[in-house]
C-alpha positions as CSV (number, residue, x, y, z in Angstrom):
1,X,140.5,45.1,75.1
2,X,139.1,41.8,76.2
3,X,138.3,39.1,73.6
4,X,135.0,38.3,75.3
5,X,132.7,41.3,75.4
6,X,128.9,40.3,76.0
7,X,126.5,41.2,73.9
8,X,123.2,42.5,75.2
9,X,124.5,44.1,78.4
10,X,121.6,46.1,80.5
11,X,121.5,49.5,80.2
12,X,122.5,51.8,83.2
13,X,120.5,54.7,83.3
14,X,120.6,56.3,86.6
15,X,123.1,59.0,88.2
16,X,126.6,58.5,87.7
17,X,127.4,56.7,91.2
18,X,130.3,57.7,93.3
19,X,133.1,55.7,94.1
20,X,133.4,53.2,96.3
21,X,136.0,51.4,97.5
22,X,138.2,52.7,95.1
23,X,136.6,51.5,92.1
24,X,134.8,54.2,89.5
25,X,131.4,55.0,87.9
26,X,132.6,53.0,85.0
27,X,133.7,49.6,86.6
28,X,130.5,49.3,89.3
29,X,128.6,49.6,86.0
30,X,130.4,46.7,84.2
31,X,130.1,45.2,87.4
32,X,126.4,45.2,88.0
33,X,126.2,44.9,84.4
34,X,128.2,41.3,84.7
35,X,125.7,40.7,87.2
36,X,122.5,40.9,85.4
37,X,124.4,39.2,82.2
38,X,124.9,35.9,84.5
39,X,121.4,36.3,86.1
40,X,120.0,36.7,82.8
41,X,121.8,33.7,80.7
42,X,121.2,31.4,83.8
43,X,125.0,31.1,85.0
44,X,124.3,32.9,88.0
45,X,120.9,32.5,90.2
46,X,118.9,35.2,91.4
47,X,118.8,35.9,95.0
48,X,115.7,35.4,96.9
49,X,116.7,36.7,100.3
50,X,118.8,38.9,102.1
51,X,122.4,37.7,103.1
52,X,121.6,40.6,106.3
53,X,118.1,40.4,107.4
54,X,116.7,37.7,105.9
55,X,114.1,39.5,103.8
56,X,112.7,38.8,100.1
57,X,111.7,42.1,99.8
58,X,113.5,44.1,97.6
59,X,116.6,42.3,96.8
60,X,119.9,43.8,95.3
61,X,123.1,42.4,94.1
62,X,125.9,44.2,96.1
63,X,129.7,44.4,95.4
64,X,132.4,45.0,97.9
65,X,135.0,43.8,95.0
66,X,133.9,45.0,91.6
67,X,136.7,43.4,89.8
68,X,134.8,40.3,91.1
69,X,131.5,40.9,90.5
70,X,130.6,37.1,90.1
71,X,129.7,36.4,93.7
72,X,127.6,39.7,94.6
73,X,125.5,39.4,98.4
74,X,122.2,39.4,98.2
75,X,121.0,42.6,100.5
76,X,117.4,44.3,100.3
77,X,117.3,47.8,98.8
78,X,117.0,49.3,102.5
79,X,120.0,47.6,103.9
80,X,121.8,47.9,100.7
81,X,121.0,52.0,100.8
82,X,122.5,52.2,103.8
83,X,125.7,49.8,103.9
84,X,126.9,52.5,100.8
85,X,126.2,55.3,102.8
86,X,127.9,54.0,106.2
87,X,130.9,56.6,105.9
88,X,129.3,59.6,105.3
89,X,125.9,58.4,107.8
90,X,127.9,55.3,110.1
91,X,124.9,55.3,112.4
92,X,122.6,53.7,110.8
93,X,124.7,51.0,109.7
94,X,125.8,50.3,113.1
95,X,122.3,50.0,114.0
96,X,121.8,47.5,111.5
97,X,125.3,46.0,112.9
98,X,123.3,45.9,116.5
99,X,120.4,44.2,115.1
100,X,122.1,41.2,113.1
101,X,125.6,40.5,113.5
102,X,125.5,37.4,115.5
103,X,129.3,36.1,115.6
104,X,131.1,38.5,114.1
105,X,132.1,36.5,111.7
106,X,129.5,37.5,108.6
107,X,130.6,39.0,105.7
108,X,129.2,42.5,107.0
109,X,130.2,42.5,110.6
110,X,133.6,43.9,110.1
111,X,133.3,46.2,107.1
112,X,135.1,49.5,107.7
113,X,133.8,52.3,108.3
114,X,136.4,54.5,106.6
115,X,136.5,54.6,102.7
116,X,139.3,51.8,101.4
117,X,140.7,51.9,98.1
118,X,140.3,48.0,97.6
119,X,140.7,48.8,93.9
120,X,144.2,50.3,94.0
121,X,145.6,47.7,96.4
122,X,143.3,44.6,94.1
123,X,145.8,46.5,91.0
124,X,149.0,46.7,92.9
125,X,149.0,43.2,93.8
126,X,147.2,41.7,91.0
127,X,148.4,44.1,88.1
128,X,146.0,46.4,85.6
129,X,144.7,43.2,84.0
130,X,142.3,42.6,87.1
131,X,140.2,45.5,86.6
132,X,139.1,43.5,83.2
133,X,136.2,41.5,84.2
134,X,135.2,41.2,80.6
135,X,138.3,39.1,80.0
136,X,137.8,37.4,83.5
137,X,133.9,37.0,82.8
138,X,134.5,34.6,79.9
139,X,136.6,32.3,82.4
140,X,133.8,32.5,85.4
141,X,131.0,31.9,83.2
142,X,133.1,28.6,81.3
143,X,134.2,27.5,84.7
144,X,130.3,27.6,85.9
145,X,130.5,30.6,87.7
146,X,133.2,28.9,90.3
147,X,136.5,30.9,90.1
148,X,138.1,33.3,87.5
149,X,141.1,32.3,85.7
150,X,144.2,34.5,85.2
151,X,143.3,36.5,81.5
């Protein structure tokens, strides 16, 4: 049990989501919860634009690492639809691969496209504690939203 638990967290009331990247239901919740708690108590701005395309349409908050939800990318609803559908649907995400990698180098460019378990190798090297990000939250959102300190 972590000794910071936020108060006031948004309510998640769509489908249960399947996993992704290892983590569960449950922790892309707290995650995105996290999220909106930062966004909402001004430790965190909102993003205005699209880390991929460059749009202000629709914009998201997307996780690769839910045990740090902290420092989500900013993706439009579109892009962000089909970047969690790439394994079972790749070609549209390589489409969106064609269109706007530029050196190979952004955060997108090289994300697999086979399911990882980040979450079980994050706990192996890390230990159980990581997949607390209420514990870690407190730490983020005293250190200005920089870095998480070890719970």
């Amino acid at each position: 049990m972590s000794l910071f638990e936020p108060t006031g967290l948004p309510e998640w009331k769509w489908p249960r989501m399947p996993v992704y990247n290892g983590f569960t239901h449950e922790e892309r919740v707290r995650g995105w919860q996290l999220i909106h708690h930062f966004i909402d108590n001004g430790w965190l701005a909102k993003a205005k634009r699209c880390s991929i395309s460059g749009s202000t349409e629709n914009i998201q908050a997307h996780c690769e690492n839910y045990y740090s939800p902290w420092s989500p990318y900013p993706v439009s609803r579109s892009i962000h639809m089909v970047l969690h559908r790439r394994f079972r649907q790749p070609n549209p995400w390589k489409r969106i691969l064609e269109m706007y990698t530029v050196t190979g180098q952004e955060w997108f460019s090289n994300l697999s496209l086979e399911p990882i378990d980040l979450a079980a190798i994050l706990r192996a090297k890390h230990g159980p504690g990581i997949a607390d990000v209420f514990c870690k939250a407190q730490s983020v959102r005293l250190a200005g939203v920089q870095a998480a300190a070890r719970c």
